[in-house]
DRENLUM-645582 format. One record per atom (N, C-alpha, C): residue number from 1; residue in one letter; atom name; x, y, z. Coordinates in nm, 3 decimals. Last residue first. Layout:
N
+------+------+------+---------+---------+---------+
: resi : resn : name :      xx :      yy :      zz :
+------+------+------+---------+---------+---------+
:  NUM :    A :   CA :       X :       Y :       Z :
...
+------+------+------+---------+---------+---------+
//
This chain:
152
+------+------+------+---------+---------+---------+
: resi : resn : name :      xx :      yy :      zz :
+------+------+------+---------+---------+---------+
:  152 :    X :    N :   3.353 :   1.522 :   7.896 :
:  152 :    X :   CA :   3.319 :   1.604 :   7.809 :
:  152 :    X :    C :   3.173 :   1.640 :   7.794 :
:  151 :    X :    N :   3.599 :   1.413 :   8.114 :
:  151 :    X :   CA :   3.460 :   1.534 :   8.152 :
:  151 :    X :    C :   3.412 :   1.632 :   8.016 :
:  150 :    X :    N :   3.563 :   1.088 :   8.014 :
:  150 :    X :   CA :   3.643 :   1.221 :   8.067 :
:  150 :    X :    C :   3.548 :   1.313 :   8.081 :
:  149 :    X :    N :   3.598 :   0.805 :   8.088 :
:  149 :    X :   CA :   3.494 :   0.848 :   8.185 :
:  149 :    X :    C :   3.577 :   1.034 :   8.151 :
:  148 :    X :    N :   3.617 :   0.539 :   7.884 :
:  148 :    X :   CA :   3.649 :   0.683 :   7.900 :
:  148 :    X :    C :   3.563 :   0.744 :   7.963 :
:  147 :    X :    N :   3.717 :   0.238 :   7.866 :
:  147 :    X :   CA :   3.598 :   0.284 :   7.962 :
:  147 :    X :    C :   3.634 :   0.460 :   7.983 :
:  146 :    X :    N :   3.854 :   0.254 :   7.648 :
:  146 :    X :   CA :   3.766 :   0.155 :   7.644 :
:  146 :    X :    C :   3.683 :   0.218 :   7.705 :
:  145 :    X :    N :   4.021 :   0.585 :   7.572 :
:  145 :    X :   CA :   4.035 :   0.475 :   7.658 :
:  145 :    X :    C :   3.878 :   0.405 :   7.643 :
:  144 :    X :    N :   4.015 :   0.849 :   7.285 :
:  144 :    X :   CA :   3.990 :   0.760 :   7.413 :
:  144 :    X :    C :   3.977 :   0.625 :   7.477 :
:  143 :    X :    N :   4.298 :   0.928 :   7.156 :
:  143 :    X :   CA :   4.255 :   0.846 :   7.147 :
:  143 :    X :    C :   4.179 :   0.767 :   7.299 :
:  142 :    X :    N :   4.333 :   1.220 :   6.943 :
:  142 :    X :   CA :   4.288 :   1.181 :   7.097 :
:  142 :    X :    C :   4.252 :   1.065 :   7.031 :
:  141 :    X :    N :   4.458 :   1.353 :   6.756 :
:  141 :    X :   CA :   4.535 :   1.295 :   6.790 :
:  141 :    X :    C :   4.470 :   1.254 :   6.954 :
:  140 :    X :    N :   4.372 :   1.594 :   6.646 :
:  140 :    X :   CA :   4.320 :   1.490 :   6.573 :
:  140 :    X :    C :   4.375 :   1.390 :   6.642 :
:  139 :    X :    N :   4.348 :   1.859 :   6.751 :
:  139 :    X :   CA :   4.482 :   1.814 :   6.663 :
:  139 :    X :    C :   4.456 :   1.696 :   6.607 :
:  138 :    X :    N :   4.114 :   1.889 :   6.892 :
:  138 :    X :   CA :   4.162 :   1.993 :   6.845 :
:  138 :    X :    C :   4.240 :   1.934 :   6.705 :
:  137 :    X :    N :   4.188 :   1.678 :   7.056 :
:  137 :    X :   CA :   4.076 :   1.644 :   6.966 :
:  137 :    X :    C :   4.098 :   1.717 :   6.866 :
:  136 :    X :    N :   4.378 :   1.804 :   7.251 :
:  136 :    X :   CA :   4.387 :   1.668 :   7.142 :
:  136 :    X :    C :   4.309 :   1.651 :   7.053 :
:  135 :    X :    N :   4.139 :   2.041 :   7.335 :
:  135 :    X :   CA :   4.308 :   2.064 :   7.268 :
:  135 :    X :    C :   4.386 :   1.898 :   7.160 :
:  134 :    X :    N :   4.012 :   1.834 :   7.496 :
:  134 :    X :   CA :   3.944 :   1.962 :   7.367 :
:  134 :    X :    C :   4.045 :   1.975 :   7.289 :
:  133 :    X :    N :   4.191 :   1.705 :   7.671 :
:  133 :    X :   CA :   4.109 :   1.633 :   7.604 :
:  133 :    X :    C :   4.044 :   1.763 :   7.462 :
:  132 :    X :    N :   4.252 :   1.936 :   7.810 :
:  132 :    X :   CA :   4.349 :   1.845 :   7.753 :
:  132 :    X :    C :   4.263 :   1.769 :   7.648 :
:  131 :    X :    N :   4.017 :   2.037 :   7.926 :
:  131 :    X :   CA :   4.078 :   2.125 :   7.813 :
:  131 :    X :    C :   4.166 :   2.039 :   7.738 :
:  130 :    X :    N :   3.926 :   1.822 :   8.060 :
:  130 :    X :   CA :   3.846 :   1.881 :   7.958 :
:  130 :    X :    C :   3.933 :   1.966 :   7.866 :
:  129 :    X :    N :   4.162 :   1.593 :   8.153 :
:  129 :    X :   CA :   4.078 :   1.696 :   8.188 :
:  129 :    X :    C :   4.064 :   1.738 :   8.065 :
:  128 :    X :    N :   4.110 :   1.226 :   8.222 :
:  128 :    X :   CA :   4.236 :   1.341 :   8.153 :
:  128 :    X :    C :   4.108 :   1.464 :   8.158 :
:  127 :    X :    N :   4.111 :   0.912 :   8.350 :
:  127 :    X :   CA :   4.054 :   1.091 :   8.279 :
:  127 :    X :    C :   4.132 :   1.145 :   8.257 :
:  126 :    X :    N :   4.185 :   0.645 :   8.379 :
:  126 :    X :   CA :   4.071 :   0.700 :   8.224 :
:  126 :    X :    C :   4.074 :   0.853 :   8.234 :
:  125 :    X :    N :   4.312 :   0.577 :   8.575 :
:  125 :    X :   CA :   4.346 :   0.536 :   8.464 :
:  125 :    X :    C :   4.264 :   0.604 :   8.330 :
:  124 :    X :    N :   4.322 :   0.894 :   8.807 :
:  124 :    X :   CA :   4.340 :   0.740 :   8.743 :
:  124 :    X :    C :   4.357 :   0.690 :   8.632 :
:  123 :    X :    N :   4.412 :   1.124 :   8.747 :
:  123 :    X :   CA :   4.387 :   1.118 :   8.916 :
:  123 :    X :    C :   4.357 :   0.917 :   8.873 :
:  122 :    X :    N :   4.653 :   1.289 :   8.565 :
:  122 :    X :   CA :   4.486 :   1.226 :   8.566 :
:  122 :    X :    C :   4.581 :   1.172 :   8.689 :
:  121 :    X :    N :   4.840 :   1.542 :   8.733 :
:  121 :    X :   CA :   4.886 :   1.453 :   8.651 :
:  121 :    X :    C :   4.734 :   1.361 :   8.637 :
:  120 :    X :    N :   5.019 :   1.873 :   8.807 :
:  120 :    X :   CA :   4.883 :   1.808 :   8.788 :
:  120 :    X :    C :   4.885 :   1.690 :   8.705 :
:  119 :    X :    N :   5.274 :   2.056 :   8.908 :
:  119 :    X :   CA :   5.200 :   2.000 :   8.752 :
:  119 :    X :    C :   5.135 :   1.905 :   8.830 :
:  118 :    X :    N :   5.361 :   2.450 :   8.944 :
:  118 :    X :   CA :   5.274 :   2.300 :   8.994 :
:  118 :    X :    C :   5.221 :   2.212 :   8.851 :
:  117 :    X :    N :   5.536 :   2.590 :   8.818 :
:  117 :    X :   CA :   5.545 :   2.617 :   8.984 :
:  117 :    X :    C :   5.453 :   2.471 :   9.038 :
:  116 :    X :    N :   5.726 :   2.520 :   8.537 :
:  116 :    X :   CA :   5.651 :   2.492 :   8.608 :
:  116 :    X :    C :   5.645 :   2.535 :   8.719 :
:  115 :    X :    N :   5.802 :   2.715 :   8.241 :
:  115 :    X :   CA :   5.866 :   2.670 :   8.371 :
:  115 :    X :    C :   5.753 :   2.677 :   8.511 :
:  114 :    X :    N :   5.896 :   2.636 :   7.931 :
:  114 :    X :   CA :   5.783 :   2.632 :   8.057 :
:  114 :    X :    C :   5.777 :   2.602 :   8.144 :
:  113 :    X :    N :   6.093 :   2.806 :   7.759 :
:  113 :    X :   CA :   6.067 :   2.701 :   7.846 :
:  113 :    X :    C :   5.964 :   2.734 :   7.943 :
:  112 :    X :    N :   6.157 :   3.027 :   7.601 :
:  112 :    X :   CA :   6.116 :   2.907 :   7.539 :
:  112 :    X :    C :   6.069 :   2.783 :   7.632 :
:  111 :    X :    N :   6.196 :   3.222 :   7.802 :
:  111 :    X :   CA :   6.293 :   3.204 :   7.713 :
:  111 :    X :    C :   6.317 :   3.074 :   7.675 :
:  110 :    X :    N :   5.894 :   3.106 :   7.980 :
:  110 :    X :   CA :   6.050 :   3.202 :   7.985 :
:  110 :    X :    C :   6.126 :   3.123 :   7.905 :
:  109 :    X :    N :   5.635 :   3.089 :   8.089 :
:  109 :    X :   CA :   5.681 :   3.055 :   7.951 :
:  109 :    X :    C :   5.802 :   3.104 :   7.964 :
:  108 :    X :    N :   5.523 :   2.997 :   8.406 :
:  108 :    X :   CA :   5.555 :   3.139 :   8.301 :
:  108 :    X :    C :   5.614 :   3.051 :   8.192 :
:  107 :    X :    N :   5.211 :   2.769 :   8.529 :
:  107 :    X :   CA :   5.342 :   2.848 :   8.577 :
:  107 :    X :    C :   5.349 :   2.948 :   8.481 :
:  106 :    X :    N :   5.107 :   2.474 :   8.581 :
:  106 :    X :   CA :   5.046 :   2.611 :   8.541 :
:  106 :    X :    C :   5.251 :   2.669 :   8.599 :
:  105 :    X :    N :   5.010 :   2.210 :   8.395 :
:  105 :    X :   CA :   5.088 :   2.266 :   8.463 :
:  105 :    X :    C :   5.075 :   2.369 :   8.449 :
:  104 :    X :    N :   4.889 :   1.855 :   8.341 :
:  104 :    X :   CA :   4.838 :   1.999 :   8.308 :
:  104 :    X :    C :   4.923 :   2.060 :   8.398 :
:  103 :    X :    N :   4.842 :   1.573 :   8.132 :
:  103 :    X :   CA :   4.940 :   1.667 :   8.261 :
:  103 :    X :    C :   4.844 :   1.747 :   8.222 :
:  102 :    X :    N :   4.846 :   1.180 :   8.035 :
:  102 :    X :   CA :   4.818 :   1.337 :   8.054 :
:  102 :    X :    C :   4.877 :   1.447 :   8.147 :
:  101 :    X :    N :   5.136 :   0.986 :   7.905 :
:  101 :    X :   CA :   4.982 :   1.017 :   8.001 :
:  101 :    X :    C :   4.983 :   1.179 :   8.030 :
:  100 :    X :    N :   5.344 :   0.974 :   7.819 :
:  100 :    X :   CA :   5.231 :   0.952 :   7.723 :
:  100 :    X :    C :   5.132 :   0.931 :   7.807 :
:   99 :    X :    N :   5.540 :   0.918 :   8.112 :
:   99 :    X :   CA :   5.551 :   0.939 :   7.969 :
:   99 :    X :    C :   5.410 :   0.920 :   7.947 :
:   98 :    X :    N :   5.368 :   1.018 :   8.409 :
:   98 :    X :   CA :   5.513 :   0.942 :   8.319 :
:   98 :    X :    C :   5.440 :   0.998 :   8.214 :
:   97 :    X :    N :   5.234 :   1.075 :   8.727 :
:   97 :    X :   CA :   5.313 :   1.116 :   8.612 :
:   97 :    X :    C :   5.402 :   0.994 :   8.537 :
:   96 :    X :    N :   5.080 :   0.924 :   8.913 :
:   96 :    X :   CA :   5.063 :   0.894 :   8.805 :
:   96 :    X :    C :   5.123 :   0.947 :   8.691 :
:   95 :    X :    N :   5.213 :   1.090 :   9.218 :
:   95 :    X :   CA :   5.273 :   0.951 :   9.144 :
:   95 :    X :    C :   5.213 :   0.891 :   8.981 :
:   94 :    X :    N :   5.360 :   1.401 :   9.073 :
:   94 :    X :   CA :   5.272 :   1.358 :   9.089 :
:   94 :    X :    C :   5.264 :   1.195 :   9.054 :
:   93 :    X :    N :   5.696 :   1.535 :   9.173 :
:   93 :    X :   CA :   5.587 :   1.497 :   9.066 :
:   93 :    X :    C :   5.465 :   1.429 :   9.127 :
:   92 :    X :    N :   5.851 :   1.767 :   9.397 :
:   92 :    X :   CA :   5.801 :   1.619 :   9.327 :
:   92 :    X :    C :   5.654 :   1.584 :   9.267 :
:   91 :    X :    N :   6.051 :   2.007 :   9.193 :
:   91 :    X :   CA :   5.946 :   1.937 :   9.268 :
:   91 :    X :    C :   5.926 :   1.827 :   9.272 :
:   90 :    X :    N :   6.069 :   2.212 :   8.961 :
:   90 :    X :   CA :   6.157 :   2.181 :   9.027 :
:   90 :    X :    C :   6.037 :   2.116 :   9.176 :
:   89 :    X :    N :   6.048 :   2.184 :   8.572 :
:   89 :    X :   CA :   5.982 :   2.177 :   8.700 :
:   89 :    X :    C :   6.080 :   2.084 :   8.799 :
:   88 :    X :    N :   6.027 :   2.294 :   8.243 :
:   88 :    X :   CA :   6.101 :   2.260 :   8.359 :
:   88 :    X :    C :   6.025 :   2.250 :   8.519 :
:   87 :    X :    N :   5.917 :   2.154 :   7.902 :
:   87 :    X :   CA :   5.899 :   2.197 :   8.065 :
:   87 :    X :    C :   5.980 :   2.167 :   8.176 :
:   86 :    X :    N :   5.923 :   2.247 :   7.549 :
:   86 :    X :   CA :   5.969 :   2.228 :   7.675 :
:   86 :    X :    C :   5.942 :   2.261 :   7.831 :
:   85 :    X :    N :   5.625 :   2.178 :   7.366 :
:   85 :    X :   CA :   5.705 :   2.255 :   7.456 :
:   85 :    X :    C :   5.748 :   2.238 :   7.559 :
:   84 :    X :    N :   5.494 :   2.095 :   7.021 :
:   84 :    X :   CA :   5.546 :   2.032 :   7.181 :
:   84 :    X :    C :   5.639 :   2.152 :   7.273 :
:   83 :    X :    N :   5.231 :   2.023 :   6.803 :
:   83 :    X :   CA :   5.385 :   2.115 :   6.860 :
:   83 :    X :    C :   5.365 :   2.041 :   7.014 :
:   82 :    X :    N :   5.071 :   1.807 :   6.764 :
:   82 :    X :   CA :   5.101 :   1.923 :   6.641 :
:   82 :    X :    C :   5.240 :   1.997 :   6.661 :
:   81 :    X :    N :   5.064 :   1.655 :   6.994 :
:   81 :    X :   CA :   5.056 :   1.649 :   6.891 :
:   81 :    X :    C :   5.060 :   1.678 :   6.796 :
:   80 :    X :    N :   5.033 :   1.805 :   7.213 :
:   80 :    X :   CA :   4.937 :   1.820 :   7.150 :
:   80 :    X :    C :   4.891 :   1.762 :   7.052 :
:   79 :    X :    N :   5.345 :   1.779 :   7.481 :
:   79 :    X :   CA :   5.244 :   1.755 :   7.335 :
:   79 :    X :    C :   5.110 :   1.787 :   7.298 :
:   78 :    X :    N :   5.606 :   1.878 :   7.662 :
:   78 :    X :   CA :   5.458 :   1.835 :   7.680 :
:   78 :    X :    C :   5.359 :   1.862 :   7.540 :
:   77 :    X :    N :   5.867 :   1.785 :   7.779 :
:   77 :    X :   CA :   5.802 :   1.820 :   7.658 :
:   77 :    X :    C :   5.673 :   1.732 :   7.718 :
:   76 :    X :    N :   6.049 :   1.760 :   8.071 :
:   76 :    X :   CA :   6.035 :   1.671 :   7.991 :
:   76 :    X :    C :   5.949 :   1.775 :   7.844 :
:   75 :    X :    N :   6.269 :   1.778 :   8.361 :
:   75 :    X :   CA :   6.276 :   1.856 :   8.253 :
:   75 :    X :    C :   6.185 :   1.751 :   8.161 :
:   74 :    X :    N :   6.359 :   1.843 :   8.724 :
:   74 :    X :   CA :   6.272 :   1.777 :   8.604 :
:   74 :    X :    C :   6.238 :   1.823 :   8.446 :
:   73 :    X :    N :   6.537 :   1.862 :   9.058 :
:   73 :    X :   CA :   6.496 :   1.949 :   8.894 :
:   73 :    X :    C :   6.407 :   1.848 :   8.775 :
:   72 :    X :    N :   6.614 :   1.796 :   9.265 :
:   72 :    X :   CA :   6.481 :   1.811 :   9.214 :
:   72 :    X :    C :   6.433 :   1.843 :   9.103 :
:   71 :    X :    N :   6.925 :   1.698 :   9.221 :
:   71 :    X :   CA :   6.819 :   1.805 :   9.272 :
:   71 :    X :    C :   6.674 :   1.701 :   9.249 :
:   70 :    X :    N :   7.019 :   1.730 :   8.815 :
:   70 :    X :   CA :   7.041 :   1.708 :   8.952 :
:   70 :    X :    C :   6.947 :   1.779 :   9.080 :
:   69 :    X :    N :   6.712 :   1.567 :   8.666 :
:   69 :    X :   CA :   6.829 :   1.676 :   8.684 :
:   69 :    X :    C :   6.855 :   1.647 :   8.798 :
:   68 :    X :    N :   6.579 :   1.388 :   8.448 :
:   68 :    X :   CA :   6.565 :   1.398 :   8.610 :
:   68 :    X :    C :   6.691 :   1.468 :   8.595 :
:   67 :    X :    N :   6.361 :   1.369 :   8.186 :
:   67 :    X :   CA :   6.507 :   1.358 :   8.232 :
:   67 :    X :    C :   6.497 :   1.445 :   8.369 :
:   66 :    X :    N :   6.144 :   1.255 :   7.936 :
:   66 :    X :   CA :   6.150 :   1.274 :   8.077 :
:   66 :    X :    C :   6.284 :   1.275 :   8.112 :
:   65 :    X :    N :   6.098 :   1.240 :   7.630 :
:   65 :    X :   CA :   6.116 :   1.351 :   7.706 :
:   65 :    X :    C :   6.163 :   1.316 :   7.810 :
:   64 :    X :    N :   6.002 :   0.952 :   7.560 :
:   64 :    X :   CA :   6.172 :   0.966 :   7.551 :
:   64 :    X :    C :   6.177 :   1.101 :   7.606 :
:   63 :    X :    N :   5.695 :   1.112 :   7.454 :
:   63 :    X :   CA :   5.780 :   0.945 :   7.539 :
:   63 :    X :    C :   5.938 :   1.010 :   7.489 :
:   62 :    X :    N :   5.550 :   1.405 :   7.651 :
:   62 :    X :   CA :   5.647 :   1.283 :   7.527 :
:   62 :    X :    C :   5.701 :   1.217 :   7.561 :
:   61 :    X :    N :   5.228 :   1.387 :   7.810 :
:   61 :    X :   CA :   5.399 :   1.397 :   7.810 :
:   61 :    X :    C :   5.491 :   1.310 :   7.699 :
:   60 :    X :    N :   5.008 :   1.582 :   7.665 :
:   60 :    X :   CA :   5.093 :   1.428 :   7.677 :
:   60 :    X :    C :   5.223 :   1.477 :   7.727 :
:   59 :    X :    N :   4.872 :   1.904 :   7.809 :
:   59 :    X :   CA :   4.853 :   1.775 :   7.668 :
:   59 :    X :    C :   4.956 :   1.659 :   7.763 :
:   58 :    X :    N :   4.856 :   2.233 :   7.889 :
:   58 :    X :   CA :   4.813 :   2.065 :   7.933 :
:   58 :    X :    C :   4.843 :   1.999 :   7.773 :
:   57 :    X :    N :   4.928 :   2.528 :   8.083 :
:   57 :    X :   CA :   4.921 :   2.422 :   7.980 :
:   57 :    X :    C :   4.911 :   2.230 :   8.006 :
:   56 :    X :    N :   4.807 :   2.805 :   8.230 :
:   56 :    X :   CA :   4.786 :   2.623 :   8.284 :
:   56 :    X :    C :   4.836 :   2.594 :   8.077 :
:   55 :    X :    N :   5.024 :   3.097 :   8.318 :
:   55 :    X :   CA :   4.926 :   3.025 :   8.289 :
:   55 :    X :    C :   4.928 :   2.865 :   8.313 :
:   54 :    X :    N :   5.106 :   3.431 :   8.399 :
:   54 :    X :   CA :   5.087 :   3.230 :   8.439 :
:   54 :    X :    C :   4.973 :   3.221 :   8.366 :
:   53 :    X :    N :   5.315 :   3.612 :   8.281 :
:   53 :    X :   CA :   5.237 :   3.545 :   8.231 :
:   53 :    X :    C :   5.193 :   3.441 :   8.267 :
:   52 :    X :    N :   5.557 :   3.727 :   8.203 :
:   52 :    X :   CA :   5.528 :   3.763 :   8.358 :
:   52 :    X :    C :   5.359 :   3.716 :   8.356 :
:   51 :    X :    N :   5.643 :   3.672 :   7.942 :
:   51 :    X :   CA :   5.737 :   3.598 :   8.074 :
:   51 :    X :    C :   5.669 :   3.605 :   8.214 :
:   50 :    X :    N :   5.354 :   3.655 :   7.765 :
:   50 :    X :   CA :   5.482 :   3.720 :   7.788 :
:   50 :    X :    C :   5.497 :   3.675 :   7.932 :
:   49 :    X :    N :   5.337 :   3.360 :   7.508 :
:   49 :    X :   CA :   5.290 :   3.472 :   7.636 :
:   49 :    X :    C :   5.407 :   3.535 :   7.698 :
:   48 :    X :    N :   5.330 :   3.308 :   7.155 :
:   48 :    X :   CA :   5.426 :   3.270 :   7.364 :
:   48 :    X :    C :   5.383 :   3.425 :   7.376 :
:   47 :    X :    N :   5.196 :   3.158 :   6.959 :
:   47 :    X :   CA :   5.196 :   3.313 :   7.004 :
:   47 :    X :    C :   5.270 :   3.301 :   7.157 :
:   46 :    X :    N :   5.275 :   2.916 :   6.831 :
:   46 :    X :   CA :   5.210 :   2.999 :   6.769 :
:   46 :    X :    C :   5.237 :   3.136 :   6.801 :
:   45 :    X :    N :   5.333 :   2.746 :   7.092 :
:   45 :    X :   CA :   5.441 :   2.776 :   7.029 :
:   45 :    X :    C :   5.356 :   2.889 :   6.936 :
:   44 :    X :    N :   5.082 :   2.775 :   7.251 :
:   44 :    X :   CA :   5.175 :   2.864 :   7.275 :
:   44 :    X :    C :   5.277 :   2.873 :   7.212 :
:   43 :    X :    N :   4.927 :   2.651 :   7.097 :
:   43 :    X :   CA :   4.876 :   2.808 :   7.115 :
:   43 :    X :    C :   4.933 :   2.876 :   7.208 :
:   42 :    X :    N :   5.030 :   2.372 :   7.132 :
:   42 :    X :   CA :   5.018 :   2.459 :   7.000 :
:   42 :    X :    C :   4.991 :   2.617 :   6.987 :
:   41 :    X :    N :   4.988 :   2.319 :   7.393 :
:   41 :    X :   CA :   5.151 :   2.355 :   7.299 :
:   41 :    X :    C :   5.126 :   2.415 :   7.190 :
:   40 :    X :    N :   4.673 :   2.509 :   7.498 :
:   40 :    X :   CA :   4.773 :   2.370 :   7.452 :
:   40 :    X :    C :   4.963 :   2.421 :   7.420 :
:   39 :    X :    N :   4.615 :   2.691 :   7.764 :
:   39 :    X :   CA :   4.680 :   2.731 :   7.661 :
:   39 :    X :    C :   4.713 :   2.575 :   7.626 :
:   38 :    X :    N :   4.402 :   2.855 :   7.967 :
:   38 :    X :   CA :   4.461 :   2.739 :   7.993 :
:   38 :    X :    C :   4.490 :   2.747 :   7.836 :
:   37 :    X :    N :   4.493 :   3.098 :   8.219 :
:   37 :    X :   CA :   4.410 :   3.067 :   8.119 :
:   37 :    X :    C :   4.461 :   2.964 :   8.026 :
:   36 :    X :    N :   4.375 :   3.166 :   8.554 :
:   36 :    X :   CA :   4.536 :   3.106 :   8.507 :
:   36 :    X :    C :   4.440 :   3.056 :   8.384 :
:   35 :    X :    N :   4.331 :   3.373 :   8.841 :
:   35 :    X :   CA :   4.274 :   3.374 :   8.740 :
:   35 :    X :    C :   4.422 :   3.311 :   8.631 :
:   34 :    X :    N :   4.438 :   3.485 :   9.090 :
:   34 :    X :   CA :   4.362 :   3.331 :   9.096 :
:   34 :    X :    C :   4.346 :   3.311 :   8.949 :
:   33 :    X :    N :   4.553 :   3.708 :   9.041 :
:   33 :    X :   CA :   4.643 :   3.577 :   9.052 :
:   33 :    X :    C :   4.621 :   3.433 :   9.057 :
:   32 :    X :    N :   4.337 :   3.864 :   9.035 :
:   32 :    X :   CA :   4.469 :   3.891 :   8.989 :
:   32 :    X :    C :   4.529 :   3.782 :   8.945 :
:   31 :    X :    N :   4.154 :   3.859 :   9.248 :
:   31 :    X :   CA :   4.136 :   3.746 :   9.152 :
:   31 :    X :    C :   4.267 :   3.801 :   9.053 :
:   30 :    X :    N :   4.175 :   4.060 :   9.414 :
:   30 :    X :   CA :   4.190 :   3.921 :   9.468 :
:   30 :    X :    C :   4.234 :   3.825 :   9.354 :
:   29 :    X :    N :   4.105 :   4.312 :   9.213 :
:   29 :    X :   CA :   4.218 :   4.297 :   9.309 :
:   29 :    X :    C :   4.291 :   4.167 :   9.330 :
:   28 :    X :    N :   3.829 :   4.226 :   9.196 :
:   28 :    X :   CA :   3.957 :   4.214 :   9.096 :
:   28 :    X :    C :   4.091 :   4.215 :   9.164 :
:   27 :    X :    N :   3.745 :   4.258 :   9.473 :
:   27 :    X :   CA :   3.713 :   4.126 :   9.387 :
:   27 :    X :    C :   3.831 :   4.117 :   9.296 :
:   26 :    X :    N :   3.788 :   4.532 :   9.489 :
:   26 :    X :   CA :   3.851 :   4.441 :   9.581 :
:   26 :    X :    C :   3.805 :   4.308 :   9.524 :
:   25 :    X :    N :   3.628 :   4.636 :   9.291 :
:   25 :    X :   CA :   3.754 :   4.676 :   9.286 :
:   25 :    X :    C :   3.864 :   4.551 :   9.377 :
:   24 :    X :    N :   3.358 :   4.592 :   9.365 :
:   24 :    X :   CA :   3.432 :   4.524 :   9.248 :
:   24 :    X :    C :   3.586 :   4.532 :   9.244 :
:   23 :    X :    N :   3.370 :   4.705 :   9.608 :
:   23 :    X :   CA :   3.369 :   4.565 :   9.604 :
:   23 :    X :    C :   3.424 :   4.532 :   9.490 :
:   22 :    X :    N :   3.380 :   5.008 :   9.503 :
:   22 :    X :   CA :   3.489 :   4.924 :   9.600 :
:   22 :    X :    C :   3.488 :   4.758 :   9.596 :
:   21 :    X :    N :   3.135 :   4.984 :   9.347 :
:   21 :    X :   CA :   3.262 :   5.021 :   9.324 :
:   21 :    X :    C :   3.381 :   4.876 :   9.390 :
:   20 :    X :    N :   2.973 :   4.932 :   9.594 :
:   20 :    X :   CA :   2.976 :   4.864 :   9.474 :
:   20 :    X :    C :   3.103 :   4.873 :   9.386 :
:   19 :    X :    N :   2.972 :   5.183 :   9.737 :
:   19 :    X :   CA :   3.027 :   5.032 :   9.778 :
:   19 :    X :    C :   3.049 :   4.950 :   9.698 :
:   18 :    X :    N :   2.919 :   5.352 :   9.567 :
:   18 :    X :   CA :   3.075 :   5.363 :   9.563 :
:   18 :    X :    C :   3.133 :   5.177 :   9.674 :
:   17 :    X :    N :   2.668 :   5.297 :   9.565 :
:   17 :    X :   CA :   2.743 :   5.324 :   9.423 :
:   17 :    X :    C :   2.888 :   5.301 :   9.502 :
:   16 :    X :    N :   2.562 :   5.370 :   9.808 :
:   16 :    X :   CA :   2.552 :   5.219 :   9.728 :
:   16 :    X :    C :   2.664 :   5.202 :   9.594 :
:   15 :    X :    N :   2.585 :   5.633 :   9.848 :
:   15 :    X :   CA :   2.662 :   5.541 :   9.926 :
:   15 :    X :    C :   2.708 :   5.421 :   9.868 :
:   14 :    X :    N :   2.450 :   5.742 :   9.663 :
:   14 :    X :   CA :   2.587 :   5.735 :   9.646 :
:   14 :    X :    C :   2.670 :   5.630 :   9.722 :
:   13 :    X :    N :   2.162 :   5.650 :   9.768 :
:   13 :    X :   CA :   2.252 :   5.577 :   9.631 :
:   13 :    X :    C :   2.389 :   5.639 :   9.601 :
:   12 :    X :    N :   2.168 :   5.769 :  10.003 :
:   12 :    X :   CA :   2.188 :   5.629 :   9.997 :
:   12 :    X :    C :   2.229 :   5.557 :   9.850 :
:   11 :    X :    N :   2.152 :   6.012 :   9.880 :
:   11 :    X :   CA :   2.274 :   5.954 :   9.955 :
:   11 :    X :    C :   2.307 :   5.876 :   9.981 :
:   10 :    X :    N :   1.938 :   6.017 :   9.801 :
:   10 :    X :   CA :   2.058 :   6.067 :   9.665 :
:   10 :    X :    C :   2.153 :   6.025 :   9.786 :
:    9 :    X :    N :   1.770 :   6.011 :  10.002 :
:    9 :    X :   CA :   1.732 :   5.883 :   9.881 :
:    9 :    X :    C :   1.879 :   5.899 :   9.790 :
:    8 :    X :    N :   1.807 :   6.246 :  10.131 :
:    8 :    X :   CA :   1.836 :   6.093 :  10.210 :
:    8 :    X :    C :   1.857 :   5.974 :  10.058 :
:    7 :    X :    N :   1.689 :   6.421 :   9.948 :
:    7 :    X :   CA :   1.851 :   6.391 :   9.997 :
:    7 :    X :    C :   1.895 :   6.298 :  10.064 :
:    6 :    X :    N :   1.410 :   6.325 :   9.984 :
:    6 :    X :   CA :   1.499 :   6.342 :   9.814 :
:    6 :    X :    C :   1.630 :   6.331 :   9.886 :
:    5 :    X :    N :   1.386 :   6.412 :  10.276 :
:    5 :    X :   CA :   1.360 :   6.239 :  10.144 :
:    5 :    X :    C :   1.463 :   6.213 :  10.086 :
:    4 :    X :    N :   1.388 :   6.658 :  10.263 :
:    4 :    X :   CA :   1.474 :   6.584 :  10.287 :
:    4 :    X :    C :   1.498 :   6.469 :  10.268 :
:    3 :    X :    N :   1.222 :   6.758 :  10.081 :
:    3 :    X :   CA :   1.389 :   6.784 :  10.050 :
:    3 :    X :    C :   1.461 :   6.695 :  10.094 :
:    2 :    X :    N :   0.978 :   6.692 :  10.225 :
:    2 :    X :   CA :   1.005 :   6.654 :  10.086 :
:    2 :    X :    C :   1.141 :   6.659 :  10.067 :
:    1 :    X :    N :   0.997 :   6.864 :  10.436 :
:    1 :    X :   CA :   1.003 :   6.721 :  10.455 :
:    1 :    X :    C :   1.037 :   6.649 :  10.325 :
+------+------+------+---------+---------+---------+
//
């Protein structure tokens, strides 16, 4: 009766072990693609990610950047203030996009350009998101709004 315990007890923890396994395995699996690490201009002109690489960059849009291509196409520079990097994006924008207000866009870095799949623009007049806001501060170049409601 004893043996068999013991072998019931060593089977249920293999069992447990390899479910565990598997779950982690199928968690990572999932999160492959959910997972986007958020980079200023500056810490990508410094070190550019390689082409097969999404990620979220965020800062200002530069004034005089914005140019509308034929299409849908969109091309403007997005700032930090220290460095700036070109962005292409084929879509329609977000209505609070323009010049010298905040963004954040996730997509690949390819052959110097940041080429957008979605850009994200503050949702009103005062926020701008935490990393955008960390990354300006970063550079010396944040200037918050009267009533700054940002998520610091």
């Amino acid at each position: 009766m004893k043996g068999l315990k013991k072998k019931r007890r060593i089977q249920v923890i293999a069992v447990a072990a390899v479910a565990l396994t598997l779950s982690t395995a199928l968690i990572g699996y999932a999160m492959r693609d959910g997972i986007n690490f958020f980079r200023s201009p500056s810490q990508v002109v410094a070190e550019a990610p390689m082409p097969n690489e999404v990620f979220r960059i965020g800062g200002l849009v530069e004034d005089g950047s914005l140019t509308r291509g034929q299409g849908e196409t969109i091309t403007f520079r997005v700032t930090d203030g220290a460095a700036s990097v070109p962005v292409s994006y084929a879509g329609v924008l977000p209505d609070l996009f323009g010049e010298g207000e905040g963004m954040v866009g996730t997509g690949r870095f390819i052959d110097g350009t940041f080429q957008a799949s979605e850009i994200l623009a503050k949702h009103d007049e005062s926020y701008m998101p935490k990393e955008v806001v960390d990354a300006l501060k970063e550079q010396g170049v944040y200037q918050p709004a009267n009533d700054d409601i940002s998520m610091n």
